[in-house]
C-alpha positions in Angstrom: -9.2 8.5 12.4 -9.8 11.7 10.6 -8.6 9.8 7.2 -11.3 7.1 8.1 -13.7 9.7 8.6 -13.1 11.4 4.9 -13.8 7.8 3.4 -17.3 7.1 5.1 -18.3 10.9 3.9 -16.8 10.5 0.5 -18.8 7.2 0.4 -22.0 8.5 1.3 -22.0 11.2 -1.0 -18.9 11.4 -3.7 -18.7 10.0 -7.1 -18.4 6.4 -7.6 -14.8 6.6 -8.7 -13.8 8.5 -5.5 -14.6 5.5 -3.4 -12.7 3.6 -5.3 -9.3 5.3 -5.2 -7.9 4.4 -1.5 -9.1 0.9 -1.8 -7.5 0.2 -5.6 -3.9 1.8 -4.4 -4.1 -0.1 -1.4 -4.5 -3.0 -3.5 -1.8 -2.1 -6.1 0.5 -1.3 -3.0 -0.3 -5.0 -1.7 0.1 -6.7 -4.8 3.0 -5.2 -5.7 5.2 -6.0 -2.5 4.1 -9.5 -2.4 5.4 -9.8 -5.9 8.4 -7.9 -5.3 8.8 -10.1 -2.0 8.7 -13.3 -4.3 10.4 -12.2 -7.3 13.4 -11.2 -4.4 13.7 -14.9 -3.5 13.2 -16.1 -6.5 16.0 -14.4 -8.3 19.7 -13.5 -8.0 19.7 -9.5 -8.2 23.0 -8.0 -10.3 25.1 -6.6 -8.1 24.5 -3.2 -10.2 21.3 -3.1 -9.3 21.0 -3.9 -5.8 20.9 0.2 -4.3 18.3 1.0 -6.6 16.0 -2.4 -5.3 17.1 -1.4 -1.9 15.4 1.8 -2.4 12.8 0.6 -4.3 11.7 -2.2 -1.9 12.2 0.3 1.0 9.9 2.3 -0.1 7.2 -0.5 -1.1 7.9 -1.1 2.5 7.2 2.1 4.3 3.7 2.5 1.7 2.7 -1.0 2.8 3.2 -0.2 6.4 0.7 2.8 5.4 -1.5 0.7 3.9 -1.6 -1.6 6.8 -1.9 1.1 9.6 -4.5 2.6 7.8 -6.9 0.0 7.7 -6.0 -2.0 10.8 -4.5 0.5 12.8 -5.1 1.3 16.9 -7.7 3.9 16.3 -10.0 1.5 13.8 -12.8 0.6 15.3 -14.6 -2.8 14.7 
């Protein structure tokens, strides 16, 4: 709520480029996992790399699920 709050005050008064930093990394965040997700079953990984896409996609994961709370989360209001 208090994040939401920041945005519509930085909105009303900030710089043009600081409304546009939470929305462009949520994008990048979103756009990235999706082609992560489709590159995954797409492709055979090397067995040498699979830890380090583990971590990597776990990651993606978690900052998605923060993307996703943040803008649709219980304490949004409509």
């Amino acid at each position: 709520d208090s994040a939401r709050k920041r945005e519509i005050e930085i909105s009303s008064t900030g710089p043009w480029y600081s409304k546009m930093v939470t929305p462009l990394l949520a994008v990048i965040v979103t756009v990235a996992w999706f082609v992560i997700q489709w590159f995954l079953l797409n492709h055979v990984v090397p067995d040498t790399m699979r830890e380090i896409i583990i971590r990597v996609l776990g990651n993606l994961d978690a900052a998605f699920m923060l993307v996703l709370s943040y803008y649709f989360g219980a304490s949004h209001k409509h």
